[in-house]
C-alpha positions in Angstrom: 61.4 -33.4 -48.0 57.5 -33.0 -48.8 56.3 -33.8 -51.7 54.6 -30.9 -53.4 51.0 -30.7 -53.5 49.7 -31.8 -57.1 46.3 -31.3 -58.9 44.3 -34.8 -58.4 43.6 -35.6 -62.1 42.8 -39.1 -61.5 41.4 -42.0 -59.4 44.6 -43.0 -58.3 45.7 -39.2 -57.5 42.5 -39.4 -55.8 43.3 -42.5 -54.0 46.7 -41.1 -52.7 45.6 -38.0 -51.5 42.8 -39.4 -49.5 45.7 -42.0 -47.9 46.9 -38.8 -46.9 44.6 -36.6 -45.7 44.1 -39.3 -43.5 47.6 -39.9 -42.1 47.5 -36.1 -41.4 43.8 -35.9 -39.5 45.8 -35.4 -36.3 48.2 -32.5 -37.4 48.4 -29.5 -34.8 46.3 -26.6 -35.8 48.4 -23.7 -37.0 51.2 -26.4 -38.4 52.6 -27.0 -42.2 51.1 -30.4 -41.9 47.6 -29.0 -40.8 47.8 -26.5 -44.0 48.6 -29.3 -46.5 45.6 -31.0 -45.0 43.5 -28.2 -45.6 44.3 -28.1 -49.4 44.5 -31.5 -50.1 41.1 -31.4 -48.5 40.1 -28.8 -50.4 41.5 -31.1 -53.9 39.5 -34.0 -52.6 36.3 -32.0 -52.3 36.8 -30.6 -55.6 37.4 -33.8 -57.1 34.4 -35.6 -56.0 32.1 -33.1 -56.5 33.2 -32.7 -60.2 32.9 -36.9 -60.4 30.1 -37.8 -58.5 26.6 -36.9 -57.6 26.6 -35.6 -54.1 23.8 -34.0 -52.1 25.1 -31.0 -51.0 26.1 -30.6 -47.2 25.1 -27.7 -44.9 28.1 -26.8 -42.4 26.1 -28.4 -39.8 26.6 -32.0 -41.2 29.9 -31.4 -42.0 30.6 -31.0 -38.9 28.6 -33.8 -37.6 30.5 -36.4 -40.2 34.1 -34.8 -38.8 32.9 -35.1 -35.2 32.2 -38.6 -36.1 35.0 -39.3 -38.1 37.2 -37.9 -35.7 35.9 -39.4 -32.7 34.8 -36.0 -31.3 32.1 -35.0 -28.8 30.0 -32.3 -28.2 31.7 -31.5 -24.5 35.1 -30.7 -27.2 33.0 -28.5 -29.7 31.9 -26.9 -26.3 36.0 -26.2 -25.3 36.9 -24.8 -28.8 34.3 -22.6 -29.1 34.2 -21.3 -25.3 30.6 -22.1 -24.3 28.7 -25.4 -23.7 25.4 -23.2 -25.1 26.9 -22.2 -28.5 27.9 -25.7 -29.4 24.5 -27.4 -28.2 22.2 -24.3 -29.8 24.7 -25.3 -33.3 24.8 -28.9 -33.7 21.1 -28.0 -32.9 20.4 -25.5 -35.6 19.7 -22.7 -33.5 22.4 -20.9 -34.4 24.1 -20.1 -37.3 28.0 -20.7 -37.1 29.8 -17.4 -37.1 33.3 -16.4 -38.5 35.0 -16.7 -34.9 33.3 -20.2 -34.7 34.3 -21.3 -38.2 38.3 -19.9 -37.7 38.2 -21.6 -34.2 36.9 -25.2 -35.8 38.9 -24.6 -38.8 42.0 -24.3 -36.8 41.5 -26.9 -34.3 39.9 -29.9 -36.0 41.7 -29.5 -39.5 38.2 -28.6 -41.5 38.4 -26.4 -45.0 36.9 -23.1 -43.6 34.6 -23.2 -47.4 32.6 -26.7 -46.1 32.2 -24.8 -42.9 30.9 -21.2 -44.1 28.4 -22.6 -46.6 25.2 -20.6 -46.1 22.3 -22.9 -44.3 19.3 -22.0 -42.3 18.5 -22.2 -38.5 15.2 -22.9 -37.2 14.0 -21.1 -33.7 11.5 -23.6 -31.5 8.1 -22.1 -30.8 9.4 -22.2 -27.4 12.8 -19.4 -28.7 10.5 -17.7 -30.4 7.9 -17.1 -27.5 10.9 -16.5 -25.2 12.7 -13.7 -27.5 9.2 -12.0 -27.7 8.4 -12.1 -23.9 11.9 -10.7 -23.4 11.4 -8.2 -25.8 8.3 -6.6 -23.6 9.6 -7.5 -20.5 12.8 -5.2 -21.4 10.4 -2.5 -23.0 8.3 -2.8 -19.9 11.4 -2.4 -17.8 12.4 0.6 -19.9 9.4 2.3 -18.9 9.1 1.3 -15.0 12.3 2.6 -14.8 11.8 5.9 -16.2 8.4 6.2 -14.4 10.2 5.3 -11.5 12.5 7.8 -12.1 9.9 10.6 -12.4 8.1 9.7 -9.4 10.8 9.3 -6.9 12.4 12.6 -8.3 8.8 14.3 -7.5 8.7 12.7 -4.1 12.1 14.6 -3.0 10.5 17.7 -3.4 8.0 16.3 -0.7 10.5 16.0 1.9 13.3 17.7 3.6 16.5 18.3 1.8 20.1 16.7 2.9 20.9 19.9 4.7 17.7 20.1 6.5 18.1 16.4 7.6 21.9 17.3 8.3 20.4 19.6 11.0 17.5 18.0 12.5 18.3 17.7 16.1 15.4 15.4 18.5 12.9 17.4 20.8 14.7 17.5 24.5 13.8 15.1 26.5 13.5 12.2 23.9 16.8 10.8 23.8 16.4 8.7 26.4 19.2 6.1 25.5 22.2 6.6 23.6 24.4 4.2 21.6 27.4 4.1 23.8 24.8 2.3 27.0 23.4 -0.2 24.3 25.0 -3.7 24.8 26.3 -5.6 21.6 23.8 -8.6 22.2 20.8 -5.9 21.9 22.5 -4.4 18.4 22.5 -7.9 17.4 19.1 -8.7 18.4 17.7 -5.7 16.0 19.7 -6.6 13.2 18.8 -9.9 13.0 15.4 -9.0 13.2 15.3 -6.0 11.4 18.3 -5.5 8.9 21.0 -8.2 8.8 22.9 -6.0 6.2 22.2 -2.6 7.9 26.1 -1.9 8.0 26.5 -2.5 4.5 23.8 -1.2 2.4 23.3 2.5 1.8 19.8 3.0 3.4 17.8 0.5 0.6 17.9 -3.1 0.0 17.2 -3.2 -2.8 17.2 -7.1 -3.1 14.8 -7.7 -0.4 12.8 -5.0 -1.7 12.7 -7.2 -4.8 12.1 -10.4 -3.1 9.1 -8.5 -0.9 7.5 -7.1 -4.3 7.8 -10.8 -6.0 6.3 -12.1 -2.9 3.4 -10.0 -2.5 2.6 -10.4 -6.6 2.6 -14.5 -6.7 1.5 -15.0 -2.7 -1.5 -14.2 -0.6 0.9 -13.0 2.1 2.7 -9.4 2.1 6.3 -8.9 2.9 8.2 -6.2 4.4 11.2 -5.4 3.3 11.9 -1.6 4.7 15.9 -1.2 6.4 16.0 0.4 9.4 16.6 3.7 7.6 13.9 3.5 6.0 11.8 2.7 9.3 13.3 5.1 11.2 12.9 8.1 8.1 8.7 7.1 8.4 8.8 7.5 12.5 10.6 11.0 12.1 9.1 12.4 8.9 6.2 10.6 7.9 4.9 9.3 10.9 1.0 10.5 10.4 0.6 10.1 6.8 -1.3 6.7 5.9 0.6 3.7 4.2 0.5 4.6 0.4 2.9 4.3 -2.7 3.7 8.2 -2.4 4.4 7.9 1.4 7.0 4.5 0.5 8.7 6.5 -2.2 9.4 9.4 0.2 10.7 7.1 2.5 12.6 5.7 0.3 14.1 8.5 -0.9 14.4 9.8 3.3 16.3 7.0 3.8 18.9 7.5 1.1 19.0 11.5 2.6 19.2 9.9 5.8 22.2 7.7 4.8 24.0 10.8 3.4 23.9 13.1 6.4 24.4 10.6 9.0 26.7 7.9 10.4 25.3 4.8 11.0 25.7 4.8 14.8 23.4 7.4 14.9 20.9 5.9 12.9 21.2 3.1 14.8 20.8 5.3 18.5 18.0 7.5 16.8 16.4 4.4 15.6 16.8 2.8 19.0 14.8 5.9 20.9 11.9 6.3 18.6 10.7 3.1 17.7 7.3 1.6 18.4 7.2 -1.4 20.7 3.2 -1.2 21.6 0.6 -0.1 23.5 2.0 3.3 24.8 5.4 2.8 24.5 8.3 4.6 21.9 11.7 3.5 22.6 13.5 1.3 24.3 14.2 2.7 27.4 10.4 2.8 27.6 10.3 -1.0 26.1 12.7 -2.4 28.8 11.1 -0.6 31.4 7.5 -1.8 30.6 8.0 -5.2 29.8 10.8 -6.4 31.9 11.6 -3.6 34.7 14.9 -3.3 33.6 17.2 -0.8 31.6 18.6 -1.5 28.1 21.7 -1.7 29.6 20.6 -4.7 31.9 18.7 -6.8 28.8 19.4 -10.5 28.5 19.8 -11.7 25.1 16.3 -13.3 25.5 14.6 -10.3 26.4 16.5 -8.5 23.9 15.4 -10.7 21.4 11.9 -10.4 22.2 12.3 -6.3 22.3 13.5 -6.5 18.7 10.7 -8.7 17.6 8.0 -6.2 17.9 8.5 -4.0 15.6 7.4 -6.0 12.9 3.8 -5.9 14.4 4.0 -4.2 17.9 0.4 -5.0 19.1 0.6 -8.3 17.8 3.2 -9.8 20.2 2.7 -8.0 24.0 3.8 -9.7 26.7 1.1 -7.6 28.4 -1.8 -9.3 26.4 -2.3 -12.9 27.9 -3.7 -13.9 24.3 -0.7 -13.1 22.8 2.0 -15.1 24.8 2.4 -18.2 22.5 2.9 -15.8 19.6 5.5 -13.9 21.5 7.4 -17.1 22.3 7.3 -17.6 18.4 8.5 -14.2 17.5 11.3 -14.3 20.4 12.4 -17.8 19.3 12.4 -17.0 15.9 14.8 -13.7 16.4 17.2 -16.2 18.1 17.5 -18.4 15.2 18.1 -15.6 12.8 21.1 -14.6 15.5 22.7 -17.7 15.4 21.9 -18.2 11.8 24.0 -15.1 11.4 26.8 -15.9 13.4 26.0 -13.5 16.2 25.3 -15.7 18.9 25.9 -19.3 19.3 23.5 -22.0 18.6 23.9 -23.0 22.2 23.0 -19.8 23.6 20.3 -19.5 21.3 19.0 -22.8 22.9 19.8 -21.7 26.3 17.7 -18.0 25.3 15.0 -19.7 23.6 14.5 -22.2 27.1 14.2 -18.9 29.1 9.9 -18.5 29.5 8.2 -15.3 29.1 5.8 -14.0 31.1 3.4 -11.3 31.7 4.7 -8.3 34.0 3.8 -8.2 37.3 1.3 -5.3 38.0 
C-alpha cells in the first residue's frame, strides 16, 4: 500500500521525498504514480524555496533543467507539442508557452503545471519583427488588389458579350474549314503541349501560370505569356482589333470564363483550331497545313504538327517561308517535342525520331 503523502517539515522529509520523486521521474502521464510525483514535486519546491535563496526560474529554464535532467531532446518537445516550429520558437523565447503546451508537458514529462505557467517574457528578433510588419502590408495590400480586382473585372463584363450571347454565337460560313472529328490525336497533343498542358482541366484560366508569368515579368527583363487557349481563342473572336492593354486582358479573361460556361471543350478546342494565327496570311489550320507543308490536318506528321503548334506563340517569328528564320523554327519545333514527351504524350524515342526529321522551306 502507498504511503500517504506527508508535509516535508524537515531535511530528512526533504531528503526522502526527493529519493522519491526521483524513483518516480519515469511514471506514465495520467497514472497515480505520475500525480504523487506532481505533489511531492510541488512539496519539494515549496520547501526549498521557504529554505534557501533561489533565483527565480522562468518556465523556459524549467524546462530546459527537466530536458536535461531527463535526458530529453528537442525532436521530443517537438512530438508532444505537435510541431517541430513551436518547440524550437519556445526553447527559443519566441513564444510564450500556452495552456495546451503547459497541460501537454505537464502530462507527458511529469512537470508541476505552476513551474511551467510562471509568467516570463519573449523577445521577437529584428528579423520577426520586420517579417510580421511586411506581412502585415503585404496582406493589407492583398486586401485591396483583390477588391480592385474585383471592381475592375466586374466592369469589364459589361464590355463584352453575355453567356447567352456567347451561347449563340455561331462562325461566318465558310470559316470552319476543319472540324474536331478530322484532327488526329498527335496534332491535339502538339497544341497542348505548346499551348495549354492543362487545357482539359482548368476552367478557362490558369491561374498559376498567370501568377508565375506576372512574377516573371516583375523580377526579369523577359515577359511571359501565360494566356489558355480560351483565353487566346476569346481575343481572336471578340477582341481581335483592340490593342494589347490591361482592359483588353481583363475582358479576356473574363471571355474566357464565359467561354468555358457555354461551351464544351471539344469545341473550344475545333473553334480554336480554325481561327488561329499561324503567319503571314494564314488563319487556321487547314490554311497552315496547306501553306507550309501541302498537306491536310488530317495528313500531319507529329513533326510537322509540332512545328504548326509552335507558331502561335510568335507567328512571324518562326516561318518556314522566311529563310532567316529556319534555325529558329528547328528550335521552336524541337522544343514542342520535348514538352510532348515531357508530358507523356509521345515517347522520348519518337520525339528523337520527330526532332531528326529537317525542315525546309516550301517549294514555290
Amino acid at each position: 500500500m502507498t504511503e500517504p503523502i506527508k508535509p516535508i517539515r524537515n531535511a530528512a522529509d526533504h531528503a526522502r521525498v526527493l529519493a522519491e520523486i526521483a524513483a518516480l521521474m519515469g511514471a506514465p502521464a495520467g497514472s497515480e504514480q505520475a500525480d504523487r510525483l506532481e505533489v511531492l514535486s510541488v512539496l519539494a519546491s515549496a520547501y526549498e524555496a521557504a529554505r534557501t535563496s533561489v533565483v527565480d526560474c522562468d518556465p523556459v529554464d524549467v524546462l530546459t533543467v527537466a530536458m536535461q535532467a531527463q535526458g530529453r531532446s528537442q525532436a521530443e518537445l517537438a512530438h508532444v507539442l505537435g510541431s517541430r516550429s513551436r518547440a524550437s520558437e519556445v526553447l527559443k523565447r519566441r513564444r510564450l508557452l500556452s495552456a495546451e503546451m503547459i497541460e501537454r508537458i505537464a502530462r507527458a514529462w511529469a512537470i508541476p503545471v505552476s513551474l511551467l505557467a510562471a509568467p516570463y517574457d519573449v523577445g521577437r528578433s529584428f528579423r520577426a519583427r520586420t517579417t510580421r510588419g511586411l506581412g502585415i502590408g503585404v496582406a493589407a495590400l492583398l486586401a485591396v488588389t483583390f477588391a480592385a480586382g474585383n471592381a475592375a473585372l466586374w466592369f469589364a463584363g459589361r464590355q463584352v458579350p453575355t453567356v447567352a450571347a456567347i451561347g449563340a454565337w455561331r462562325p461566318v460560313a465558310g470559316t470552319m474549314d476543319v472540324a474536331g472529328a478530322e484532327v488526329p490525336a498527335h496534332v491535339v497533343k502538339a497544341f497542348l503541349a505548346a499551348e495549354d498542358t492543362d487545357f482539359f482541366a482548368h476552367d478557362g484560366l490558369d491561374v498559376s501560370a498567370m501568377l508565375r508569368a506576372a512574377a516573371n515579368t516583375m523580377f526579369s527583363s523577359g515577359r511571359q505569356g501565360a494566356s489558355t487557349i480560351t483565353m487566346q481563342l476569346a481575343k481572336n473572336l471578340f477582341l481581335r482589333d483592340e490593342p494589347p492593354s490591361l482592359g483588353r486582358k481583363l475582358r479576356q479573361v473574363v471571355l474566357a470564363r464565359r467561354i468555358e460556361t457555354s461551351w464544351s471543350k471539344d469545341r473550344i478546342l475545333e473553334t480554336y483550331l480554325n481561327v488561329i494565327y499561324f503567319g503571314g496570311n494564314q488563319w487556321g489550320l487547314a490554311d497552315a497545313s496547306r501553306h507550309y507543308f501541302g498537306v491536310a490536318p488530317a495528313d500531319l506528321s507529329v513533326s510537322q504538327a509540332a512545328y504548326l503548334a509552335a507558331l502561335p506563340k510568335a507567328p512571324n517569328d518562326y516561318r518556314l517561308d522566311l529563310a532567316a528564320q529556319l534555325p529558329r523554327a528547328k528550335a521552336r519545333r524541337d522544343w514542342v517535342l520535348t514538352r510532348m514527351a515531357e508530358d507523356g504524350l509521345i515517347t522520348a524515342s519518337a520525339a528523337k525520331l520527330a526532332q531528326e526529321e529537317p525542315l525546309s522551306i516550301p517549294a514555290g
